[in-house]
C-alpha positions as CSV (number, residue, x, y, z in Angstrom):
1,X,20.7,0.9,0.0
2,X,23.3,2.4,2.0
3,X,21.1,4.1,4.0
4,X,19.2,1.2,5.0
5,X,22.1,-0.6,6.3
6,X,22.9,2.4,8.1
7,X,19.5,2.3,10.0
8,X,19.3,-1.4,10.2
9,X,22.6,-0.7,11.7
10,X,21.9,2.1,14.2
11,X,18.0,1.4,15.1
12,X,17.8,-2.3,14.1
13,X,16.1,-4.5,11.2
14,X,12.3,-3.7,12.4
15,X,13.0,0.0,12.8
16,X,9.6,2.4,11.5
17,X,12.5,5.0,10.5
18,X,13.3,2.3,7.7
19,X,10.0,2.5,6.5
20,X,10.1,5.4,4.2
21,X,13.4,4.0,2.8
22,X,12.1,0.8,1.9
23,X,9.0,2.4,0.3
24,X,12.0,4.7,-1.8
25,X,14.2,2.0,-2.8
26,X,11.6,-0.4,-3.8
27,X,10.0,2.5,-6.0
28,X,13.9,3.1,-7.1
29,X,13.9,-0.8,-8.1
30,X,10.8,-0.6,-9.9
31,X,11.7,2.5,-12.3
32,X,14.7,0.2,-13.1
33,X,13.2,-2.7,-14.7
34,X,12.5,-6.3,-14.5
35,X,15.7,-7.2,-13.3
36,X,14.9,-5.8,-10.1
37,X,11.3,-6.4,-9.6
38,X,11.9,-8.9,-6.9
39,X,14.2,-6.5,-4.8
40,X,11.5,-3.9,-5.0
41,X,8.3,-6.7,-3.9
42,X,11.0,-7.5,-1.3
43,X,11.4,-4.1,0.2
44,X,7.6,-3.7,0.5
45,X,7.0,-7.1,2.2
46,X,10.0,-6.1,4.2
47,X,7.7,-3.2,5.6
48,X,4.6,-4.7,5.8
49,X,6.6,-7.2,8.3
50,X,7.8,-4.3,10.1
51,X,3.8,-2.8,10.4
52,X,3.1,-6.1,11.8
53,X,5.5,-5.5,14.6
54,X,4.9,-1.7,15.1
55,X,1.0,-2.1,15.5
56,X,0.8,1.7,17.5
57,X,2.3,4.0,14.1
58,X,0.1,6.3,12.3
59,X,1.5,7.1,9.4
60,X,0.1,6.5,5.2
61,X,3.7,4.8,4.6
62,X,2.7,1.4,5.5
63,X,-0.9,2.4,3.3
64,X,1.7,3.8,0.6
65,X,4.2,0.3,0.6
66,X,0.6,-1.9,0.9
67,X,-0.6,0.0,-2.7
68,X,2.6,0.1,-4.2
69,X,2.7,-4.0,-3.6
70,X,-0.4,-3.7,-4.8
71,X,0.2,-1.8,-8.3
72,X,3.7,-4.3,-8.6
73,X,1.2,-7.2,-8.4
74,X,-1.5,-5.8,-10.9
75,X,1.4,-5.3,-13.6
76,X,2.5,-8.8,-12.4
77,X,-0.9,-10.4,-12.9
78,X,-1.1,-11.6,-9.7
79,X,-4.6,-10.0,-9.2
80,X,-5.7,-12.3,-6.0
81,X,-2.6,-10.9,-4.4
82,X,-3.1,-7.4,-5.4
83,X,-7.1,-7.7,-4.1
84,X,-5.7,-9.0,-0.6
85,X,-3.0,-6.1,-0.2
86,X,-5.1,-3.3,-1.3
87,X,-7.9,-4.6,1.1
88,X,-5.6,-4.8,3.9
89,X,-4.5,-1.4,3.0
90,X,-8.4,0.0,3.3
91,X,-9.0,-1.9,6.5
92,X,-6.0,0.0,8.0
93,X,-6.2,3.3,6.5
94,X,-10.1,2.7,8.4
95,X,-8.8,2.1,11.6
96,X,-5.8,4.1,11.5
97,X,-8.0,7.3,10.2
98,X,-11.5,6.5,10.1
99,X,-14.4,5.7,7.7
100,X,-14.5,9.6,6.1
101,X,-10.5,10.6,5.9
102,X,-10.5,11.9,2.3
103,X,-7.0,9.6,1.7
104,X,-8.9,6.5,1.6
105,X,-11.0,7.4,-1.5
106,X,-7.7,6.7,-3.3
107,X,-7.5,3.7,-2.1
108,X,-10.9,2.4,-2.7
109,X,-10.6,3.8,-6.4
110,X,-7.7,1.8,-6.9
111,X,-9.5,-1.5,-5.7
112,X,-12.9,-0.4,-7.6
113,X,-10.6,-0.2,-11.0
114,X,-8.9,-3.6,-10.0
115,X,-12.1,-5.5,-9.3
116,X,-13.4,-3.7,-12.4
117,X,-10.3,-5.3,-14.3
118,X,-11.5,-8.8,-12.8
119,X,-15.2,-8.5,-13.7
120,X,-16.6,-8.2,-10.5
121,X,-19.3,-5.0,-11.0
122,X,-20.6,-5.1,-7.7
123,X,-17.9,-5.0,-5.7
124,X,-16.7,-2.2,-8.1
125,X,-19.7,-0.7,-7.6
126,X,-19.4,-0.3,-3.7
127,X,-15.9,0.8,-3.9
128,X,-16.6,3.6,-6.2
129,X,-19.6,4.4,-4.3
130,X,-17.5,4.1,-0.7
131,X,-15.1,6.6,-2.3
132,X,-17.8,9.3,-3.9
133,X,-19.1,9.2,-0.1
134,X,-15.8,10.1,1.4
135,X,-15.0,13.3,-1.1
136,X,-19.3,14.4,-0.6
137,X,-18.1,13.8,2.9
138,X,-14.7,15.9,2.8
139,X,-15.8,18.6,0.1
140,X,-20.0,18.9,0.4
């Protein structure tokens, strides 16, 4: 946490550099139980805010906060909520690194299990399918 301040302080509140942080504190939050579950979904909004304003980075840690807010609201329950992040987290990883980068089979896998969870076989389907494309594609 002190650390965050200190870059909040240095390079401001919508700083990429926080980025990382966030992502480490909230996962800090998480491995500490329910009493800090909101601190840890807060961090992750926190820098999915601070994507929004820094359209022009590439880097997985906005992917990385978007799954981890993802995974918090799958243990949560909140399965709409976890749908929309992880597809907003495919949708960037796409445009960020293209249709065939072997990171995104991750992803899809993730929201192929989650749509699985929800009973929706098709969709689960095409996300498994998307994401045995991309490793035929990477690995032959």
């Amino acid at each position: 946490e002190a650390a965050v301040q200190r870059v909040e302080a240095t390079l401001g509140p919508a700083s990429p550099s926080l980025v990382p942080l966030l992502n480490g504190l909230a996962a800090a939050c998480r491995a500490q139980g329910a009493r800090r579950y909101a601190e840890a979904e807060t961090c992750l909004r926190r820098v999915i805010v601070i994507r929004d304003l820094d359209e022009g980075v590439q880097d997985t840690c906005y992917m990385d906060a978007l799954r981890s807010l993802a995974d918090f609201y799958i243990y949560h329950k909140r399965h709409t909520q976890a749908t929309q992040a992880l597809e907003t987290c495919i949708g960037l990883f796409k445009s960020t690194f293209g249709e065939d980068h072997l990171g995104l089979s991750r992803y899809c896998n993730t929201l192929g299990n989650l749509l699985y969870w929800k009973g929706e076989p098709e969709q689960t389907l095409q996300c498994y399918q998307e994401a045995l494309a991309i490793r035929e594609a990477n690995y032959g």
